[in-house]
C-alpha positions as CSV (number, residue, x, y, z in Angstrom):
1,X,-12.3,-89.6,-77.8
2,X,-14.1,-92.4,-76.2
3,X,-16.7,-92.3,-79.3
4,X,-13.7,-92.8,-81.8
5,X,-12.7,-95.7,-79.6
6,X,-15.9,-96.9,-79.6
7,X,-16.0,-97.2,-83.5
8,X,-12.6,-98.6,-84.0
9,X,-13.3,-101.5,-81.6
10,X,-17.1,-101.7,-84.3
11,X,-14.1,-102.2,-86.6
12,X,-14.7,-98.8,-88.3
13,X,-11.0,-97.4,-88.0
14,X,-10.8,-94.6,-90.3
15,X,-14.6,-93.2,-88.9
16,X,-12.7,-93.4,-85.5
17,X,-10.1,-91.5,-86.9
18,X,-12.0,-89.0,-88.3
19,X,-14.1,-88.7,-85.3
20,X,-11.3,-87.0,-83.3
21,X,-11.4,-83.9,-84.8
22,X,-14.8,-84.4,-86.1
23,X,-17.1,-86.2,-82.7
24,X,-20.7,-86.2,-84.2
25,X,-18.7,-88.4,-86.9
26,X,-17.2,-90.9,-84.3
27,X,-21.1,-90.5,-82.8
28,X,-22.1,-92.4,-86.0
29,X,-20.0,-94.9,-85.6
30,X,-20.3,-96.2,-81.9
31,X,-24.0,-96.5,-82.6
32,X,-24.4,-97.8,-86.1
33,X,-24.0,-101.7,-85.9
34,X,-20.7,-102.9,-85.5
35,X,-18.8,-104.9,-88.5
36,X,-19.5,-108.9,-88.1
37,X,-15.5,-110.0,-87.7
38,X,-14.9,-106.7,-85.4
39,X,-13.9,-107.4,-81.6
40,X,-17.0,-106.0,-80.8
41,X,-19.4,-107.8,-82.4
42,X,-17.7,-111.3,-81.3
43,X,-17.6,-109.8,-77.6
44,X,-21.0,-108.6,-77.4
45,X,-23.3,-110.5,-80.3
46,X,-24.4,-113.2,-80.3
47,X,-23.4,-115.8,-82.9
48,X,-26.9,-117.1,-83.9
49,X,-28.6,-113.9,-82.5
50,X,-30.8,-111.0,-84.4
51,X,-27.7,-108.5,-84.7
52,X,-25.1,-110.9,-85.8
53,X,-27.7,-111.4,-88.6
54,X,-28.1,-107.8,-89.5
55,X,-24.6,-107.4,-89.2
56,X,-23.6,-109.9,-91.4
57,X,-26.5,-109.0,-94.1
58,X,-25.1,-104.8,-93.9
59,X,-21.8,-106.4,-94.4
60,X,-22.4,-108.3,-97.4
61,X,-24.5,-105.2,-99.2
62,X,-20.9,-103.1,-98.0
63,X,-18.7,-105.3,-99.6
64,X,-20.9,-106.0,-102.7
65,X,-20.9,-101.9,-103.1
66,X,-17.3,-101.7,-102.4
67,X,-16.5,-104.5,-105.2
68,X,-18.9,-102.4,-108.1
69,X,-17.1,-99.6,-107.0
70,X,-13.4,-101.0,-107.3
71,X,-14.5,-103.0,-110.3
72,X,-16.1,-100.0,-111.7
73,X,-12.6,-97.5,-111.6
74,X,-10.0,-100.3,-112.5
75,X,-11.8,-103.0,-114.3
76,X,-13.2,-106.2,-112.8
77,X,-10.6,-108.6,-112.4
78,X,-10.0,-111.6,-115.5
79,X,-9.3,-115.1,-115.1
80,X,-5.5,-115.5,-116.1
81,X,-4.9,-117.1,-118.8
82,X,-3.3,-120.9,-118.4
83,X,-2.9,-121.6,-122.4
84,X,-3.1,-121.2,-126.0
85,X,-6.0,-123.1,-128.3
86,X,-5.0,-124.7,-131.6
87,X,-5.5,-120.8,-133.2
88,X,-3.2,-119.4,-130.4
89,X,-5.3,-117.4,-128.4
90,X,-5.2,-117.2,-124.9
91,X,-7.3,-119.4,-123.2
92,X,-8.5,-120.2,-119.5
93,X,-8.9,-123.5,-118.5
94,X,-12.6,-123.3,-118.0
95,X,-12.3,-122.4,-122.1
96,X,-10.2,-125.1,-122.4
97,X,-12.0,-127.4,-120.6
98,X,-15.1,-126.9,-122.6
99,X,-13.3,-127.4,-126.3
100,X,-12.4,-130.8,-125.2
């Protein structure tokens, strides 16, 4: 129990929460780093220091994966359209910047 608390505080909830029925998981997660905005990475890293760093670098490759992912199962998200050209197709406004 203390492991899953462990990793919820690295700001890994759901590893936390399958490391109470499953420990070696929740072992993982208390010593893998911690993510950067997580209570325990603003208690115990510091801001300009070596983890923070790697912390922040993981992060970013994480969210990067996570975005390929999402984008990959329901389409990467489209700038809305804002108006309609002279033909009447929809248009952004970066399009319709550029036509001016």
């Amino acid at each position: 129990m203390l492991l899953a608390a462990v990793a919820v505080l690295k700001g890994k909830p759901l590893v936390g929460m399958i490391g109470i029925f499953m420990p070696l998981v929740s072992l993982v997660g208390a010593v893998r780093l911690a993510s950067p905005s997580s209570v325990w990475a603003r208690r115990r890293y510091d801001p300009g220091g070596r983890k923070m760093a790697r912390a922040r670098a993981r992060w970013n490759r994480i969210e990067a994966r996570r975005r390929r992912v999402t984008d990959t199962i329901a389409g990467a998200p489209e700038a809305p359209a804002v108006g309609v050209d002279s033909v009447g197709h929809k248009r952004t406004a970066d399009e319709l910047a550029s036509e001016e």
